[in-house]
C-alpha positions in Angstrom: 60.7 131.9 -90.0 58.5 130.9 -87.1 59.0 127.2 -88.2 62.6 127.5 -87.8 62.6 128.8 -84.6 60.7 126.1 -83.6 62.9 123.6 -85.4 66.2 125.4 -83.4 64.2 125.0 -79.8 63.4 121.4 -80.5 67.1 120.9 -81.2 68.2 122.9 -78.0 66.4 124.3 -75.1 67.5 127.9 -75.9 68.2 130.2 -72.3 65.9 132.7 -73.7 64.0 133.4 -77.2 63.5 136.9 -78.9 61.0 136.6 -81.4 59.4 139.7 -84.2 55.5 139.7 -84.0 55.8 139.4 -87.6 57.6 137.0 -89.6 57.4 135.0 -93.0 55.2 131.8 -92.4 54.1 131.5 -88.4 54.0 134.5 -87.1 55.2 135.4 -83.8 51.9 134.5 -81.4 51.9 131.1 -83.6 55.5 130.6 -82.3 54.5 131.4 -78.7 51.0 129.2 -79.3 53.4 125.9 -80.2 56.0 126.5 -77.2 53.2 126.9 -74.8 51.8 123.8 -75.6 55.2 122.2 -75.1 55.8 123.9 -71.6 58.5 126.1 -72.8 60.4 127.4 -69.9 63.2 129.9 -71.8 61.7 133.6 -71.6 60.4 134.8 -74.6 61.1 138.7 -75.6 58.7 140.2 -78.4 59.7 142.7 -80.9 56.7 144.5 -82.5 55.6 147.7 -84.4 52.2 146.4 -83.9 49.6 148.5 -81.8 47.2 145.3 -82.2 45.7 145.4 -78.6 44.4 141.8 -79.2 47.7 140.8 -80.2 49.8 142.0 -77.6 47.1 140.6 -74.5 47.3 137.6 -76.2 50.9 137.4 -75.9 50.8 138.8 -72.3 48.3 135.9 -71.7 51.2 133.4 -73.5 53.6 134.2 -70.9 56.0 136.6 -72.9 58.9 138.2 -70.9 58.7 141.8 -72.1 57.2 143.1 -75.6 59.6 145.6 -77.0 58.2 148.4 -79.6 60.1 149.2 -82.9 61.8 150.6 -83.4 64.1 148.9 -81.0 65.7 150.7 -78.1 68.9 148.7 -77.8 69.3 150.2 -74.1 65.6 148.4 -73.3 67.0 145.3 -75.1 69.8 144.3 -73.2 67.9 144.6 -70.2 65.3 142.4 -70.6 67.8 140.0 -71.9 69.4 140.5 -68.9 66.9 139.6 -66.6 64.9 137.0 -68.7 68.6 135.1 -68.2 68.4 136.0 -64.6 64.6 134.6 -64.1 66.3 131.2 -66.5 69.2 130.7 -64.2 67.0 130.5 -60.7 
């Protein structure tokens, strides 16, 4: 749930997050709302079926690394977790 992943961040600063759009509780812009306050610094990936334009600008406007479409291009997926560990490590 979103509330977990927030719990597992507050525990450890994770090297990068992947996150769905939608999940049970906090979804995944409520996630990225709560880390942004804190000045969360790990790259955030976004996995989403959604075509919600407001959705997706908004999480362009939260900072995330890449939004990946469903369903998931594994290929696409290891390379933005590539380089959102490559932007981490600078």
């Amino acid at each position: 749930t979103g509330e977990e992943a927030l719990l597992l961040v507050d525990q450890e600063q994770p090297a990068l997050i992947t996150l769905d759009m939608y999940m049970p509780g906090m979804n995944g812009i409520g996630v990225m709302r709560h880390l942004h306050e804190k000045k969360n610094t790990s790259p955030i990936i976004l996995l989403t079926g959604s075509q919600d334009e407001k959705l997706l600008v908004e999480s362009l406007n939260l900072g995330v690394l890449e939004i990946i479409g469903k369903p998931v291009n594994f290929d696409h997926l290891a390379l933005a977790v590539r380089f959102g560990l490559q932007i981490k490590n600078r």
